[in-house]
N, C-alpha and C positions, 0 to 999 in steps of 0.2 A: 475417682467418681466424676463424669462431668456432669458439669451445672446446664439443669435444665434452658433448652434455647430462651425463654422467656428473659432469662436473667445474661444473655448476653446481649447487652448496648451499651452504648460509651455512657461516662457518668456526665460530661460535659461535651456538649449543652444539656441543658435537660430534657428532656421530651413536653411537649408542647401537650398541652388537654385537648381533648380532643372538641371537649362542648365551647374550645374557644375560638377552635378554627374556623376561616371565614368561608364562606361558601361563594362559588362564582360563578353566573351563570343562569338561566331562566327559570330554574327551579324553586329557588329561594323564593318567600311568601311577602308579600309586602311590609307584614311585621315585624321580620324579621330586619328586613332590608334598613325599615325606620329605627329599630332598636342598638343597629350595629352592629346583629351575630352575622349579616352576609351580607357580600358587596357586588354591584353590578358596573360592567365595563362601561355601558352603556345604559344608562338609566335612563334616559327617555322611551328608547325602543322596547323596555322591558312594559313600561310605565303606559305607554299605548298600545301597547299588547294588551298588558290588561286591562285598561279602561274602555276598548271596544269589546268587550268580551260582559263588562258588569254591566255599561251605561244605560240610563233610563229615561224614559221620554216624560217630557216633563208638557203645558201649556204652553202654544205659539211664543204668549209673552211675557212667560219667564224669561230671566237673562240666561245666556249659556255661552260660554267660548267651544266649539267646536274641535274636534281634537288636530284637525290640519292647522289651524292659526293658532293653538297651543304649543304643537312640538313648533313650528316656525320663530313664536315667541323665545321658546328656549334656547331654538339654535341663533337670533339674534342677540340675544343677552351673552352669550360666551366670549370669553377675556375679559380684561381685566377692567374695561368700560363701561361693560354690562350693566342695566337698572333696571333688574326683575324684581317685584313686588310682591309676598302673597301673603293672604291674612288666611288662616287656617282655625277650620273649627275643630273643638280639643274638648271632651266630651272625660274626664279624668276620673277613675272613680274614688279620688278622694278630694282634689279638687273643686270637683264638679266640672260646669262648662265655662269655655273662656276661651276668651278668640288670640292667637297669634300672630303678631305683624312681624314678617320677615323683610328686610331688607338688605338687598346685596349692594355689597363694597368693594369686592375683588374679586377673582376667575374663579373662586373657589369657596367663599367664604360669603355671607348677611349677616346682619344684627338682630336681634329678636327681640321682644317683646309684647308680655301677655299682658293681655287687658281683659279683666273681669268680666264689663258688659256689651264688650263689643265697640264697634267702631260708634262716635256719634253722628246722626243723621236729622238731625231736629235743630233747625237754627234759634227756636223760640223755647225750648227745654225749660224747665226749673233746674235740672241736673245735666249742665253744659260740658263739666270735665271729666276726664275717665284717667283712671291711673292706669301708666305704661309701666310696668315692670320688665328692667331686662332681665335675659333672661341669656344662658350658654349659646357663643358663635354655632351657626349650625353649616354644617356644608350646604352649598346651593341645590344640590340633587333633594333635599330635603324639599324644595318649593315644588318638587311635582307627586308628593308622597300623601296617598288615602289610604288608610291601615287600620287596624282593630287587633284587639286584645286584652286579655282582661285585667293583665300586669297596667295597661296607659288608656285602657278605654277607646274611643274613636277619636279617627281625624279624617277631616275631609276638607275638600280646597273650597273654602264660602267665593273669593274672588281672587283671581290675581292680573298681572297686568306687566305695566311698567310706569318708574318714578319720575316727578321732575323736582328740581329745586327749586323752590320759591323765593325771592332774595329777603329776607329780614329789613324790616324797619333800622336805620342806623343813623342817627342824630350824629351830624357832622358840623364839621364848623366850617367858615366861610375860608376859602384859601384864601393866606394875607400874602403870597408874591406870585410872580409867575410863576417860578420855579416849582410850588406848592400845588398852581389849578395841573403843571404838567405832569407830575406824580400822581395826582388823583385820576387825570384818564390813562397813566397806563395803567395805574390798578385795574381802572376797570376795565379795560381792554384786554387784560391777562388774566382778571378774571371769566370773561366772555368766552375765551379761548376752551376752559375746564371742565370735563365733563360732569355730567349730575351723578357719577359715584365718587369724581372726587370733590364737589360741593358737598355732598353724605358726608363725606370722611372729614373735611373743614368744618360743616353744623353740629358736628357731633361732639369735635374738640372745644366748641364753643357753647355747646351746650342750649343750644335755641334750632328746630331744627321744619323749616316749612317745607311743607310734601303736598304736591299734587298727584295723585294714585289715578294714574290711565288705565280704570281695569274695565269687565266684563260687567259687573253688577252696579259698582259704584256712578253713582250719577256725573256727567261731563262736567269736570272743572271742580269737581271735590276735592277739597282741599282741606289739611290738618297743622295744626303747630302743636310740637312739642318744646315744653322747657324742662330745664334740671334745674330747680332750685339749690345755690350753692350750699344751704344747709343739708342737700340729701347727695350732696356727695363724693359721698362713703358708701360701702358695703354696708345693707340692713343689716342687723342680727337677726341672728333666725330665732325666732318667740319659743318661750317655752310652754309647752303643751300641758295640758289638765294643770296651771299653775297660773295665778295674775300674773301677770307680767311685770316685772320692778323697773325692766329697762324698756321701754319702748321707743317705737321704729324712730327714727330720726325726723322731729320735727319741723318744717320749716316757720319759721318766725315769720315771716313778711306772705302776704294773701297773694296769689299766683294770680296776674290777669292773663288774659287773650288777647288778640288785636283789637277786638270790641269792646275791653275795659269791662267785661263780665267780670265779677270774683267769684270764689267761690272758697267754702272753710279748706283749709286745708287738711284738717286732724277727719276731716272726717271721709276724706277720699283715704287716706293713710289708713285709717280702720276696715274699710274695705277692703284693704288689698292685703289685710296681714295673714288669712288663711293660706291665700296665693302663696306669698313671701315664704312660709313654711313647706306648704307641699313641693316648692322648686326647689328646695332643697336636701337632693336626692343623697342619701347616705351612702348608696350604693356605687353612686358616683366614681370610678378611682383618681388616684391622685393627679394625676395627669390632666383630668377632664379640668377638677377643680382648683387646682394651681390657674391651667392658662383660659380659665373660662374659657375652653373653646371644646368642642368634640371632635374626637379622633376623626382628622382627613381635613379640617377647617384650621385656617390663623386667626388668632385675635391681633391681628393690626390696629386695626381701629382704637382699640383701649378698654374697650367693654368692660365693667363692672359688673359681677353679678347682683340682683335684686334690688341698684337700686333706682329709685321712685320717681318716672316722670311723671310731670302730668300733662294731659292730651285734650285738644279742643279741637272744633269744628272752626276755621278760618273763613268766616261767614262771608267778609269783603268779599276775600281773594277767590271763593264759593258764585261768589254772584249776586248774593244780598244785599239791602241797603236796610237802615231803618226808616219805617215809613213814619213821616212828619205828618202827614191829615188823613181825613179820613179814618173808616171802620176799624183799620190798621194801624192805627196810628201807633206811635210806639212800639210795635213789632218787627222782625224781621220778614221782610218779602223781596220773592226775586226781582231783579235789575229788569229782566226780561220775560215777561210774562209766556209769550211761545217755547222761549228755549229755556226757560227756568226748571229749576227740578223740586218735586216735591218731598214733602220730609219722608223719610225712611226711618224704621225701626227695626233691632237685629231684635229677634224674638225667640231662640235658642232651639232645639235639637227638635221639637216637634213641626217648626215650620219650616226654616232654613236649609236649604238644597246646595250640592256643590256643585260649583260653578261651569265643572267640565265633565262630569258625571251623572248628574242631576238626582246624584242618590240622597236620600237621609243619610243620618247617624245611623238610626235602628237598619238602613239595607247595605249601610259598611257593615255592621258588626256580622249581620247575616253573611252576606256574600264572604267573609273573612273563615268562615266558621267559625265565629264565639259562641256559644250560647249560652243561657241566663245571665247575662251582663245585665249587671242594674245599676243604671248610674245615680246619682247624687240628687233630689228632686228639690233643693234649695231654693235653686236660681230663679232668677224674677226677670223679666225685662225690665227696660228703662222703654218706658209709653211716658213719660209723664213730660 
């Protein structure tokens, strides 16, 4: 009797699924693109294909990068020198919303991290620090990616740009020979020589990390520090759901300042961030992702950690502010320069917030994506205050 044609194929290899194969090519859906099931040769020219195809007209002076000096941005940033920048709105329906800071470090690869309320934009805030959570290496094609679905909700690009590194305050001692003052200028001389992805890749080992974001929306000369407090890090534990928590996230003992010698609690930025801390921690995940914290096509060079805790401030100086000594102002923050000074900004989440190279909403990703009845998460607050 012969066996039916079905049942003749080699036992080894196996046959491949078919719902794991990737797709290539212009067809695939941006959702799909950002999830992983399909891959493009070329992701810019898919990526402005279709964003001339959705984009939306927005008020004269809204910010907006134009889609010619965005793909240009992209083809500058390529190799391994590259410092392409983008902060991604991320609309999650379990989540909720919460902004993403991508930062690239090599041809191929950025460091992420989600931040609850968004970027800060208020020099004079009562709530000056926002928790960075990292978060999985993402490949760089990721920073030109607007997508919807109801598995991850929306994303859309708020701003992007490119980085600079800021050099860190470093309390030095006085060289006691010659020998000693001629060490210190070639340090710094070879440090001079290094590009700002590999000062990223040095701030990051050091865990103090100053960024100025040349983007589309962010005000000229905005500027941010991050630290990693050495008690956070380790890897969070991810909280236990409908239960107190017995172990919580990892505290830091000593009060995190900024260049401005603001503090701020630290238990209670850490409390904020512990839903985040949970929903990043994708079960679905395979082993691979979460071994080298990185996603399939990305290296984690860098060292990444997943989830755990910076925390993030507005670099007020190195911003352009001073505090003001008299007058109505006095004791507050105000700009250096009053013409070229920038005023404070507030991210205000999914009902006002536009992207940066599309000018759509959340609600006209999801549409243009065909989702429909996505209802995201209606928790979230800004930070006005």
């Amino acid at each position: 009797m012969t066996a039916p044609a079905s049942l003749n194929r080699d036992i080894s290899p196996p046959p491949t699924r078919r719902s794991r194969k990737h797709k290539i090519g212009a067809s695939a859906t941006p959702a799909a693109i950002e999830a992983g099931q399909a891959r493009l040769l070329d992701p810019i020219s898919y990526f402005l294909d279709h964003f001339s195809k959705v984009a939306r007209s927005l008020k004269p002076d809204y910010p907006r990068l134009d889609l010619a000096a965005w793909t240009q941005l992209w083809r500058n940033d390529q190799g391994q020198h590259g410092r392409m920048f983008v902060v991604h709105q991320h609309d999650h329906p379990i989540a909720g919303v919460h902004y993403d800071l991508r930062l690239q470090f090599s041809a191929t690869s950025a460091i992420s991290f989600s931040i609850p309320y968004g970027l800060p934009g208020n020099p004079n805030s009562v709530r000056p620090m926002r928790m960075a959570i990292e978060t999985r290496v993402h490949c760089l094609w990721n920073h030109l990616v607007e997508s919807a679905s109801h598995a991850t909700g929306s994303l859309l690009i708020w701003d992007t740009g490119e980085y600079e590194l800021v050099p860190c305050k470093v309390t030095e001692k006085e060289p006691e020979t010659d020998d000693d003052a001629s060490d210190v200028e070639a340090e710094v001389e070879q440090d001079a020589q290094k590009t700002d992805s590999e000062r990223l890749f040095e701030a990051f080992q050091n865990r103090h990390i100053k960024l100025r974001l040349h983007g589309a929306k962010l005000p000229q000369g905005y500027t941010i520090s991050m630290r990693l407090p050495s008690a956070n890090n380790v890897q969070s534990k991810k909280p236990k759901r409908k239960r107190r928590r017995k172990d919580p996230l990892p505290q830091a003992v000593e009060e995190v300042a900024d260049s401005d010698n603001d503090q701020v609690n630290v238990q209670d930025l850490i409390n904020e961030s512990t839903e985040q801390v949970a929903v990043d921690s994708d079960d679905s995940e395979d082993d691979t992702i979460r071994i080298n914290n990185a996603y399939n096509g990305s290296e984690n060079t860098i060292g990444s950690i997943h989830q755990r805790l910076w925390f993030l401030t507005l670099d007020k100086l190195n911003s352009g502010f001073i505090k003001a000594s008299s007058g109505s102002e006095k004791g507050r923050w105000v700009s250096q320069d009053e013409e070229s000074g920038w005023k404070p900004f507030f991210v205000q989440g999914t009902d006002v917030e536009r992207s940066v190279i599309t000018g759509r909403s959340a609600a006209q990703v999801t549409q243009d994506e065909g989702v429909q009845g996505y209802v995201g998460r209606k928790t979230w607050r800004p930070i006005l205050e």
